[in-house]
Backbone bond lengths (Angstrom), bond angles and torsions (degrees), N, CA, C in turn:
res aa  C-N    CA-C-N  psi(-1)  N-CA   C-N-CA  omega(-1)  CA-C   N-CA-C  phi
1 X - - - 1.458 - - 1.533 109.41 -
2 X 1.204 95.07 144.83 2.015 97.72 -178.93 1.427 112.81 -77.54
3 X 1.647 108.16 131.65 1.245 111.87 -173.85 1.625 110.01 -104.54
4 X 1.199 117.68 144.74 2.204 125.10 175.62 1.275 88.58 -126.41
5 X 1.641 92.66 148.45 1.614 122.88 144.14 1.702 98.17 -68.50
6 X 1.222 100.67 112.18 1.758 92.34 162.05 1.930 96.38 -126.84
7 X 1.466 109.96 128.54 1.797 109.94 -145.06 1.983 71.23 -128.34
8 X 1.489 107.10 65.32 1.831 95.72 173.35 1.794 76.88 -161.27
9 X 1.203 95.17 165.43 2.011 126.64 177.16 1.736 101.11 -47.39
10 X 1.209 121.80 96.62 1.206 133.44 167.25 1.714 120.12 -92.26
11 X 1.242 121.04 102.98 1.372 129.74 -163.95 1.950 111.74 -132.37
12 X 1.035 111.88 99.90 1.656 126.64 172.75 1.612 102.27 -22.86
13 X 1.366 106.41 133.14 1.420 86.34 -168.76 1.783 154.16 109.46
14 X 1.481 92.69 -33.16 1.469 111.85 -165.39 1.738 94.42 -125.78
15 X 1.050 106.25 152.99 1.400 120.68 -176.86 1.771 129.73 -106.22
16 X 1.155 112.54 109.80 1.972 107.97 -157.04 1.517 89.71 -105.15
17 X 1.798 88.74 176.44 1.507 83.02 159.54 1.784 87.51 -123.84
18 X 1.002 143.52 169.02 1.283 156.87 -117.70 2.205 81.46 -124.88
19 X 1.280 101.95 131.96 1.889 112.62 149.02 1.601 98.10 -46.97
20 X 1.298 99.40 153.60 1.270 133.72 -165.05 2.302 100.90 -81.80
21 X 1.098 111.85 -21.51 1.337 130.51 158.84 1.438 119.12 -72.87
22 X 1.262 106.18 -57.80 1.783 101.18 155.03 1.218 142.38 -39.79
23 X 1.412 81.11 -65.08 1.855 107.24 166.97 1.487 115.35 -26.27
24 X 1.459 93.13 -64.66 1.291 106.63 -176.09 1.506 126.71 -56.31
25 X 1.046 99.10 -26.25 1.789 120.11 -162.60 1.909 92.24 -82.53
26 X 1.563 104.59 -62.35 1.185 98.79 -172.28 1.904 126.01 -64.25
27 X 1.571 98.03 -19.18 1.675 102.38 155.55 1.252 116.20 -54.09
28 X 1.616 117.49 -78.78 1.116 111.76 175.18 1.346 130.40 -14.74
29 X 1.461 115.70 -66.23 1.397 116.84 170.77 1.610 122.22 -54.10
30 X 1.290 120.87 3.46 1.566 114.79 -171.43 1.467 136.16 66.66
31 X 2.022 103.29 0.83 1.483 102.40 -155.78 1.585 88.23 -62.65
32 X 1.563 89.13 -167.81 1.568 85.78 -174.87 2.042 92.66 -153.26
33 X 0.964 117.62 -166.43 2.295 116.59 -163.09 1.796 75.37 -95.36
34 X 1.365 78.96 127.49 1.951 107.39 -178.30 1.366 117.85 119.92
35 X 1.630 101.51 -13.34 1.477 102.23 172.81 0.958 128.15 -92.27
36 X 1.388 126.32 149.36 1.823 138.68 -167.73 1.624 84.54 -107.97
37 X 1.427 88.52 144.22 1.522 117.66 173.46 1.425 114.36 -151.39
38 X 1.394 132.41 -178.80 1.524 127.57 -159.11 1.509 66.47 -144.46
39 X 1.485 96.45 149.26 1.823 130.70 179.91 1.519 93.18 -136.75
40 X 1.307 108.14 167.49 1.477 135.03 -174.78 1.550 111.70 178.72
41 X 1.588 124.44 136.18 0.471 140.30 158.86 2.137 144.80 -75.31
42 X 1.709 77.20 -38.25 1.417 88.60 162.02 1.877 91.43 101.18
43 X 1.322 134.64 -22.05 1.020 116.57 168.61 1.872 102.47 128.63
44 X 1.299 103.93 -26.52 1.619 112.46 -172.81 1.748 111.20 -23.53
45 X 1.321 105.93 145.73 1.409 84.60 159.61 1.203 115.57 -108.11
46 X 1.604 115.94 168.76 1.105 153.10 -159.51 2.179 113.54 54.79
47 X 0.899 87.35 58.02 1.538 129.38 173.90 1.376 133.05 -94.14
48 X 1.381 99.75 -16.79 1.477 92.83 -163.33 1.704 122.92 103.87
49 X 1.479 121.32 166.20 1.612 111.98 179.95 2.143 102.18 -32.45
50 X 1.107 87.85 129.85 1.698 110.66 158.10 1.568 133.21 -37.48
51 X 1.031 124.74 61.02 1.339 140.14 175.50 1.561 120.46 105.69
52 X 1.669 113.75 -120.25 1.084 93.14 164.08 1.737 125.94 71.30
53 X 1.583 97.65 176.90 1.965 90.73 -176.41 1.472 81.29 -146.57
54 X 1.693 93.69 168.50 1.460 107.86 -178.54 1.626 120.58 -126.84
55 X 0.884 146.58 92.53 1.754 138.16 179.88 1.171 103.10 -37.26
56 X 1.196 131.80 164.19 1.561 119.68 -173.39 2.016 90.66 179.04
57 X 1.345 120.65 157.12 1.728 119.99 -152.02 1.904 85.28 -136.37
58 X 1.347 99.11 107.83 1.629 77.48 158.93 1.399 127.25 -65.73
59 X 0.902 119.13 164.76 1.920 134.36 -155.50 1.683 109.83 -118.00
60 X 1.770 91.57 -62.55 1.048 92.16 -163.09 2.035 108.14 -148.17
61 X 1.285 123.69 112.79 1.934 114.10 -178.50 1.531 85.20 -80.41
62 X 1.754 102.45 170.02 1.367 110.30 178.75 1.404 95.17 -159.14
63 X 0.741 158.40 115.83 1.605 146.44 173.38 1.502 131.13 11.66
64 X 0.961 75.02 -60.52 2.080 89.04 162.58 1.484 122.60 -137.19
65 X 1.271 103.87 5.06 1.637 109.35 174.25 1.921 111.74 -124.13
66 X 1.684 102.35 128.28 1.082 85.85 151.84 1.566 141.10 -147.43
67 X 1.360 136.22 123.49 1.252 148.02 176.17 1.756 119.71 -21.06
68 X 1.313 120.65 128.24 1.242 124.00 165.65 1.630 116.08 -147.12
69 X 1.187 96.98 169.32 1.711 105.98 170.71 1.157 116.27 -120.35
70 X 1.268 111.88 146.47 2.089 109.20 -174.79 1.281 72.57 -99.87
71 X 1.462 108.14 150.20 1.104 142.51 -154.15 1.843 106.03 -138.20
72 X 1.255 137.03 -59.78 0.924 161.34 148.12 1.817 152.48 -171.34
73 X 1.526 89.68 144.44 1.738 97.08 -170.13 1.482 120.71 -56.03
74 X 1.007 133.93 117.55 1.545 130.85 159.71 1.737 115.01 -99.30
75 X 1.385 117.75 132.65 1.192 116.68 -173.87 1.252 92.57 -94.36
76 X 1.264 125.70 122.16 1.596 106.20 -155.53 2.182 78.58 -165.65
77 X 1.449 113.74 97.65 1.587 115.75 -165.92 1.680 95.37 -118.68
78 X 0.980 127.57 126.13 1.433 144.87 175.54 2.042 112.56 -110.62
79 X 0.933 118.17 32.27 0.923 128.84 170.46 1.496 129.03 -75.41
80 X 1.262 133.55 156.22 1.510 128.50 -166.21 1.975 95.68 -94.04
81 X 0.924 126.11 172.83 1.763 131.96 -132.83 1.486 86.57 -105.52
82 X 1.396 120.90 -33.63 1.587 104.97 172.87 1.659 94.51 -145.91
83 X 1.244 102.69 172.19 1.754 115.10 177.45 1.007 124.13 -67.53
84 X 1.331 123.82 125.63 1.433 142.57 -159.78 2.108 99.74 -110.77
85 X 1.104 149.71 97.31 1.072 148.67 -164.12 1.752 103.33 -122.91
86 X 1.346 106.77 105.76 1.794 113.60 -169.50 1.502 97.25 -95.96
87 X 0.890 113.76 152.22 1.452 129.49 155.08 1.388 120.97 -138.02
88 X 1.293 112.18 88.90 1.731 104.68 -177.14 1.445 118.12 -120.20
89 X 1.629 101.68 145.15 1.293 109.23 168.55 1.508 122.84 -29.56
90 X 1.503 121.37 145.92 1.375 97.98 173.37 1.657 118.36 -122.61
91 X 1.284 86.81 151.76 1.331 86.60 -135.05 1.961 89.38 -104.56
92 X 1.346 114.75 178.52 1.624 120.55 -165.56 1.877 112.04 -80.98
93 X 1.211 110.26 167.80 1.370 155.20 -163.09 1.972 84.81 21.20
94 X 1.180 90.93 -120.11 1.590 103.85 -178.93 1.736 135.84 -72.78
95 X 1.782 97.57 3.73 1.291 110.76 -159.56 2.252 98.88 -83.85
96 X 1.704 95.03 -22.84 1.701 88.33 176.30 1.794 114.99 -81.84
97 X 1.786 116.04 -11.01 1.098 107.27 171.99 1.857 119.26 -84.45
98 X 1.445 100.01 -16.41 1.363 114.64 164.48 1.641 112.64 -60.62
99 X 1.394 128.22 -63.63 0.971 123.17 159.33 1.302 131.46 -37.52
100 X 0.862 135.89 -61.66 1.282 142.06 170.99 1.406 115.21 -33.30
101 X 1.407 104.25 -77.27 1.724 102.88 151.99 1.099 120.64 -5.00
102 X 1.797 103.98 -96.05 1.422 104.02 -162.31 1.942 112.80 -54.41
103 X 1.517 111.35 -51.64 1.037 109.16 163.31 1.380 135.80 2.73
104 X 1.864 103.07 -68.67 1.430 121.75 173.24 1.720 110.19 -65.38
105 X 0.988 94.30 -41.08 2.042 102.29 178.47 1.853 105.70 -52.36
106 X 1.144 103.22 -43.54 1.730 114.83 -162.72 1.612 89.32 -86.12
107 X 1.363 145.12 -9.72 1.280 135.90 179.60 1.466 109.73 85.26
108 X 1.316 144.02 56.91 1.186 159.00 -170.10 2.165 85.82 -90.81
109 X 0.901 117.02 119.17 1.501 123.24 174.37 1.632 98.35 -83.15
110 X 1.209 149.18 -19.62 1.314 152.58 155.40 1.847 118.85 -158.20
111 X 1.246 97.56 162.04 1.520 117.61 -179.61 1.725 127.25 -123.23
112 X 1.369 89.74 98.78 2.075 69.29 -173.44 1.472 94.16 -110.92
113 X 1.322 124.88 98.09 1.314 120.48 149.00 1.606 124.12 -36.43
114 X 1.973 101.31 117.89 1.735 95.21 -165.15 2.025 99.94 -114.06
115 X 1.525 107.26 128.59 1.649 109.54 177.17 1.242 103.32 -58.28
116 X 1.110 128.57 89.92 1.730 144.24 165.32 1.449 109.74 -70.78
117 X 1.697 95.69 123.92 1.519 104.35 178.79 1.695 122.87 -9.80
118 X 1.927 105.44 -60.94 1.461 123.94 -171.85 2.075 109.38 -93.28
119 X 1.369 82.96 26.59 2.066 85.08 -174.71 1.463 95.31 -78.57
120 X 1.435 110.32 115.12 1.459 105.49 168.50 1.821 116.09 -56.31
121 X 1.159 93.54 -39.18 1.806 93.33 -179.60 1.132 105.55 -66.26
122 X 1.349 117.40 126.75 1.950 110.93 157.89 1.831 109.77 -115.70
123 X 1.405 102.19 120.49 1.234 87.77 -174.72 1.826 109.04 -104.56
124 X 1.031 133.88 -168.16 1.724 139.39 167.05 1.371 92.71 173.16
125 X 1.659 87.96 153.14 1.345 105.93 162.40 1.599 119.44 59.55
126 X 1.227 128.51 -145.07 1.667 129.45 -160.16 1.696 82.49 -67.58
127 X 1.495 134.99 -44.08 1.321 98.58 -144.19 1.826 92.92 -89.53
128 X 1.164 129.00 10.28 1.406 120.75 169.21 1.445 109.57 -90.53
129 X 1.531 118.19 -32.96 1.176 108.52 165.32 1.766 123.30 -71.10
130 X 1.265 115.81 -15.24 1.188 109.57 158.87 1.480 130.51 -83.56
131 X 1.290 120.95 -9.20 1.472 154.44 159.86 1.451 90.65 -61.37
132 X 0.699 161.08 -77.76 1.534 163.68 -98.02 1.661 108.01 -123.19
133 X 1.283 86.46 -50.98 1.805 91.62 178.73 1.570 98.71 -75.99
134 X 1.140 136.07 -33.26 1.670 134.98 157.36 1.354 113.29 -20.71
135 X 1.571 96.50 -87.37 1.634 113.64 -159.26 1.699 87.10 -75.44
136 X 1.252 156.91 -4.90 1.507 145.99 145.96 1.666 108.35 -47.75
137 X 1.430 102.44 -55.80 2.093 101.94 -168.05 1.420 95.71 -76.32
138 X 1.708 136.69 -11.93 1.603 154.28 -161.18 2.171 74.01 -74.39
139 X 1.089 112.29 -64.00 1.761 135.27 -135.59 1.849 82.84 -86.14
140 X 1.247 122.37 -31.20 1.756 112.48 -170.67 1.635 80.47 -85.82
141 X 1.037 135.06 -64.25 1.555 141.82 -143.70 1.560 103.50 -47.77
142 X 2.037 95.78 -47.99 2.010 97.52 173.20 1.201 133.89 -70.84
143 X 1.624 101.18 -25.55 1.641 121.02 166.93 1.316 93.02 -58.85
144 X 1.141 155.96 -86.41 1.296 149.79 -155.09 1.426 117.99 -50.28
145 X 1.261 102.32 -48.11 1.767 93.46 170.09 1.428 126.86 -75.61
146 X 1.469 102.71 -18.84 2.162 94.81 -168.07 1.323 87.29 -89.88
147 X 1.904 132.41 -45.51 1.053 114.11 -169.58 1.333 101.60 129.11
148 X 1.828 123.87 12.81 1.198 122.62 176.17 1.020 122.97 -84.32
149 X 1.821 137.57 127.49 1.474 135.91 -145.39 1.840 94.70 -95.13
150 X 1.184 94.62 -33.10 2.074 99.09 172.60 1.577 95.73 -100.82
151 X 1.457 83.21 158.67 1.529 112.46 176.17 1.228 101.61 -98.36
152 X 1.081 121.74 165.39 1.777 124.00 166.31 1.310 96.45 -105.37
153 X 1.208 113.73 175.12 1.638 126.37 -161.91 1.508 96.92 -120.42
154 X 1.385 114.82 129.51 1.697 100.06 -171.20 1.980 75.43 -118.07
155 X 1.389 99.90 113.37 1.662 100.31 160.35 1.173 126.14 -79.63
156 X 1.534 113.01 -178.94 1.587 123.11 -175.85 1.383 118.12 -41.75
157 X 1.009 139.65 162.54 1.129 137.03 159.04 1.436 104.63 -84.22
158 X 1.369 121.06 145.00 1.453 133.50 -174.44 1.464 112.13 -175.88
159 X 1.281 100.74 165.30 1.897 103.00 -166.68 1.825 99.13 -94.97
160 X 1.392 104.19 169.99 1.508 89.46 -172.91 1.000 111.86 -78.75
161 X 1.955 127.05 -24.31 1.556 96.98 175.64 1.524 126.88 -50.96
162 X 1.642 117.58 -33.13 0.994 116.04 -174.53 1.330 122.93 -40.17
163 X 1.838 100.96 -56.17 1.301 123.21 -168.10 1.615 114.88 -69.48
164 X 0.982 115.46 -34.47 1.967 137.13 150.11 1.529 94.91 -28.91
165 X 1.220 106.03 -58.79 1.668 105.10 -167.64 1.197 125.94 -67.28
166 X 1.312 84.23 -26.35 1.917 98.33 -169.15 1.916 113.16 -75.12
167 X 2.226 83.14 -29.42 1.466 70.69 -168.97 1.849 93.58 -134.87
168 X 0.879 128.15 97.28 1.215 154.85 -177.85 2.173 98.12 -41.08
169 X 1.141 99.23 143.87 1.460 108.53 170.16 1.478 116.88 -41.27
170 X 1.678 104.13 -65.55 1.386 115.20 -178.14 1.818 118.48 -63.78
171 X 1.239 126.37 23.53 1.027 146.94 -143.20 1.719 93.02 -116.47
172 X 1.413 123.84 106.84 1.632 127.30 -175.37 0.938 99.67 33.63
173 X 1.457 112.61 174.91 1.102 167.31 -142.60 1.672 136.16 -88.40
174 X 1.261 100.09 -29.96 1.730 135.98 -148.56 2.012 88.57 -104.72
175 X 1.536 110.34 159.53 1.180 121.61 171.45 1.218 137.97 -80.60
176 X 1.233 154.03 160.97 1.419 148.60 177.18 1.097 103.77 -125.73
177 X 1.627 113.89 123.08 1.406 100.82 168.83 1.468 96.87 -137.48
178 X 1.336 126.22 170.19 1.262 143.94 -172.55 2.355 107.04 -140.17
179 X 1.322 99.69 135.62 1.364 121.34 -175.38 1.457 91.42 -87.60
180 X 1.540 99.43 125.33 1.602 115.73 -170.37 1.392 103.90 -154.74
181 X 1.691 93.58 153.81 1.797 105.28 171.30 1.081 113.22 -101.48
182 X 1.350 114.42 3.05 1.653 113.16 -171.10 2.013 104.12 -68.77
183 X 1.472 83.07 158.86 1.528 100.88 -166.13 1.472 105.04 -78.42
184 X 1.668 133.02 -4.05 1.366 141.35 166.15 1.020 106.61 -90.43
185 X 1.102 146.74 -0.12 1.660 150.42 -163.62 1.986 105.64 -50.54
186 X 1.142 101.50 167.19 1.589 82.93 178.83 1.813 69.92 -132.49
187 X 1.739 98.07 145.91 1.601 108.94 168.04 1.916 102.82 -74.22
188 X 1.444 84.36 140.62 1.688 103.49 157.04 0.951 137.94 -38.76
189 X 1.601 119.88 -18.33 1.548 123.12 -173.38 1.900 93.31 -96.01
190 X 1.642 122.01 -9.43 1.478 101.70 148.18 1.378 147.82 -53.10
191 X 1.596 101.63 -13.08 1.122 107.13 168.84 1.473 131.07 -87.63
192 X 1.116 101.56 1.60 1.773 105.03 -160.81 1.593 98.17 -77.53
193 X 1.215 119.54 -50.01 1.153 118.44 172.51 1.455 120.86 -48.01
194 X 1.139 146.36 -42.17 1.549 164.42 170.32 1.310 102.25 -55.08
195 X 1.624 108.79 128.76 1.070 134.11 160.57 1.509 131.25 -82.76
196 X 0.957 132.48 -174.99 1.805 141.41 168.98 1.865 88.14 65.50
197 X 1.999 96.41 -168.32 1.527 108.55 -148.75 2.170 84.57 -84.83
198 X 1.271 87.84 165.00 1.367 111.81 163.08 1.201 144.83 -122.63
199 X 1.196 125.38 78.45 1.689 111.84 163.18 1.106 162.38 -66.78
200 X 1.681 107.95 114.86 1.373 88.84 -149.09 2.043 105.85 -118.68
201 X 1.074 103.24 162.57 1.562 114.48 -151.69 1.590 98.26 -113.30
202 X 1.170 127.61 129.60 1.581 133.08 157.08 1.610 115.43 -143.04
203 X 1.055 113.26 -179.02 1.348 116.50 -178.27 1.597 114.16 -122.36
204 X 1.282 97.96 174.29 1.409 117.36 162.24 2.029 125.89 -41.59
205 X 1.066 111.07 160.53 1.632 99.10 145.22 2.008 119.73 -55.39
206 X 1.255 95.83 121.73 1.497 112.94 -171.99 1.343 108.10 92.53
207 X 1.296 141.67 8.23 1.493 135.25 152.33 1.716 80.08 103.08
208 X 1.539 81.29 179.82 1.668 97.49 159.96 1.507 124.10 -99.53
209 X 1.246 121.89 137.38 1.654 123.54 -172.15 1.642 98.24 -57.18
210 X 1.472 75.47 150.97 1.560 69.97 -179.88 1.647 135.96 -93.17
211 X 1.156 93.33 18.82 1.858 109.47 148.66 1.097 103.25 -63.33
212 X 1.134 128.25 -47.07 1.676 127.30 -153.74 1.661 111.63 -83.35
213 X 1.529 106.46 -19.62 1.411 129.51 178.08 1.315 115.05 -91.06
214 X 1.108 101.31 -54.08 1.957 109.81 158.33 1.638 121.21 -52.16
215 X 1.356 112.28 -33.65 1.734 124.11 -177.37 1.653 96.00 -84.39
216 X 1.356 117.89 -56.70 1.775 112.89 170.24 1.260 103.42 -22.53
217 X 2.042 117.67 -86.78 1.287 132.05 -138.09 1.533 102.31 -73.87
218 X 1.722 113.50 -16.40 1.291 92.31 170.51 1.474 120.71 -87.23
219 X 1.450 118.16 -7.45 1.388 121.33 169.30 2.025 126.50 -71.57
220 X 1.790 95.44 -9.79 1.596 78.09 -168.90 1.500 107.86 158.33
221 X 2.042 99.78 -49.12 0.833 119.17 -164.46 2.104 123.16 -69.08
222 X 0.986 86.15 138.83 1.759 91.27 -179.62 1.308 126.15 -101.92
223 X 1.841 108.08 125.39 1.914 103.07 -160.54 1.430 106.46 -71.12
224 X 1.133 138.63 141.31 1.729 145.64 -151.89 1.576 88.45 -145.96
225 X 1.366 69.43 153.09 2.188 85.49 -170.78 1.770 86.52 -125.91
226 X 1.145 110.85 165.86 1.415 121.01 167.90 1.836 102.71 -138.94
227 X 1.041 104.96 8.43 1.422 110.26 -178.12 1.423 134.63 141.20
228 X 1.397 111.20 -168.01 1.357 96.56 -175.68 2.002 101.68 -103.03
229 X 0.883 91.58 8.60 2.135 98.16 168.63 0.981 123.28 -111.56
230 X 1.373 135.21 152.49 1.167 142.56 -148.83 1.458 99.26 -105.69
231 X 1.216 143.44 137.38 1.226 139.86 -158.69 1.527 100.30 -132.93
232 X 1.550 133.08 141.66 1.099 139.35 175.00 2.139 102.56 -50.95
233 X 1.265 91.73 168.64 1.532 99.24 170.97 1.531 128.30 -55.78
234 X 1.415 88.70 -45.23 1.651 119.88 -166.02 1.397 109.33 -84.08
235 X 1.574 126.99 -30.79 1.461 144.16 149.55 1.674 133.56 -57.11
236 X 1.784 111.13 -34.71 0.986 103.65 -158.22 1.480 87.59 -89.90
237 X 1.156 134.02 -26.33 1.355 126.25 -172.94 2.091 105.50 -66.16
238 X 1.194 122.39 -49.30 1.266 136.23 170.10 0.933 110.00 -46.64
239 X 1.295 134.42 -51.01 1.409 135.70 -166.18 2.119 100.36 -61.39
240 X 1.547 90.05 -40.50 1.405 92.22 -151.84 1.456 102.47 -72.36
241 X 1.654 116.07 -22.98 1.254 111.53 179.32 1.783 118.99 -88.37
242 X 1.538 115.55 -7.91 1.277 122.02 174.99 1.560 99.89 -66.84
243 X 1.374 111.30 -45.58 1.830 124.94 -171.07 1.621 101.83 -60.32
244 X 1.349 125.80 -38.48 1.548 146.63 -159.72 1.252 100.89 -90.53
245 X 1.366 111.22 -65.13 1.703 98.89 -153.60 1.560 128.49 -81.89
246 X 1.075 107.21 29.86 1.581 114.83 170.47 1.445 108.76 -147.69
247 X 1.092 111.46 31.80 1.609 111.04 168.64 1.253 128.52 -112.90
C-alpha cells in the first residue's frame, strides 16, 4: 500500500484534503477514489493520536487537490530500541544526501550535519537554509519507503563548537562517542551492552582535525574504533548505526 508524509491533524473518521506534497505524490501514482493508502504523520504534536500510521480511502482527485478519509489508526512504531543521535561531518557533492538517506533507513533518531574544519561544503545563510529543507524532504522520502512512522529531525548545520555549547557534557544521560584512529579507541561492540540515547560523532572526508577531536574528548566524548579499516566518511557513520540500532 502507498505510503505519505501527511505532517497535519489526522483523526479516524474525518475527511482531509491531502498537503500539496501528497497531492502530488498520490497523482503521480495514478491512484484514483477507492484507493487505500497509509498516512503518517511522523509523530508531530498536536496531530492527533501519537505516532503510528493511518489507512485512509481516497474520496476524491481534482487537478491539484486530493480528497481522503482516515479510515483507521494503527499504533504500529518501527523504530530502533534506543536513540541513535548522528552528528556528521558534511561531507561533498551528493555523498551527504546519501547519508542522510541511509541514515534515516538504519533509524538515526536525529541528524545534525556539523561544518567540520576539512568539510568541503561550506554552507551560510539562504543556501544552508535551503540545504536543510533538502536533506529534511531527503529524511520524509526514506520514512516512506522503509516504513518509519517518525521522521528524524535533520538540524541546522553548525560547527561543533557551537553544538558543544548548546549541549554541555553534563547534559542527560546517554553516551558520546566519537569515530577515531587513535590507538586507545574502545571497539563498538562496547556499546551493545549500554543502555539510554547515544551520540555519536564522525567527520568529514579526512576525519576531523584534531582540534576538533581534542575539543570532542574533552567534552564527554569517547574515541570508538569500528575496526581495523578505514571506512569512507559517508560509511563509517552507517556502519556504526547498522551495528547500534537494533541492539
Amino acid at each position: 500500500m502507498p505510503r505519505f508524509y501527511c505532517p497535519v491533524t489526522l483523526l479516524p473518521g474525518t475527511e482531509i484534503d491531502l498537503p500539496a506534497g501528497a497531492a502530488r505524490h498520490v497523482q503521480v501514482l495514478r491512484l484514483q477514489p477507492g484507493d487505500s493508502i497509509t498516512l503518517f504523520h511522523g509523530g508531530l504534536e498536536g496531530t492527533g493520536p501519537g505516532g503510528g500510521e493511518f489507512t485512509a480511502t481516497v474520496l476524491r482527485m481534482g487537478r491539484s487537490e486530493v480528497q481522503v478519509r482516515i479510515d483507521t489508526h494503527h499504533a504500529i512504531e518501527r523504530e530502533a530500541p534506543r536513540a541513535i543521535h548522528l552528528l556528521a561531518g558534511i561531507t561533498a557533492n551528493e555523498r551527504m544526501d546519501w547519508l542522510v538517506e541511509k541514515a534515516t533507513e538504519l533509524g538515526a533518531a536525529s541528524i545534525t550535519p556539523l561544518l567540520a574544519e576539512r568539510s568541503v561544503l561550506k554552507l551560510k545563510g539562504e543556501r544552508a537554509e535551503k540545504k536543510l529543507a533538502h536533506w529534511q524532504a531527503v529524511a520524509v522520502a526514506a520514512c516512506e519507503q522503509c516504513g518509519r512512522n517518525r521522521v528524524p529531525r535533520i538540524h541546522a548545520a553548525q560547527t561543533l563548537t557551537d553544538w558543544l555549547g548548546q549541549h554541555p557534557s553534563t547534559e542527560g544521560s546517554g553516551q558520546r562517542r566519537v569515530l577515531s584512529l587513535r590507538p586507545d579507541s574502545q571497539a563498538l561492540t562496547s556499546l551493545a551492552t549500554s543502555a539510554g540515547p547515544v551520540w555519536f560523532l564522525s567527520g568529514p572526508e579526512g576525519g576531523l582535525s584534531a582540534t576538533e577531536e581534542q575539543l570532542a574528548l574533552a567534552h564527554g566524548f569517547i574515541p570508538t574504533s569500528l575496526g581495523p579499516r578505514v571506512l569512507r566518511a559517508e560509511t563509517a557513520p552507517l556502519a556504526a548505526l547498522a551495528a547500534l540500532g537494533w541492539c
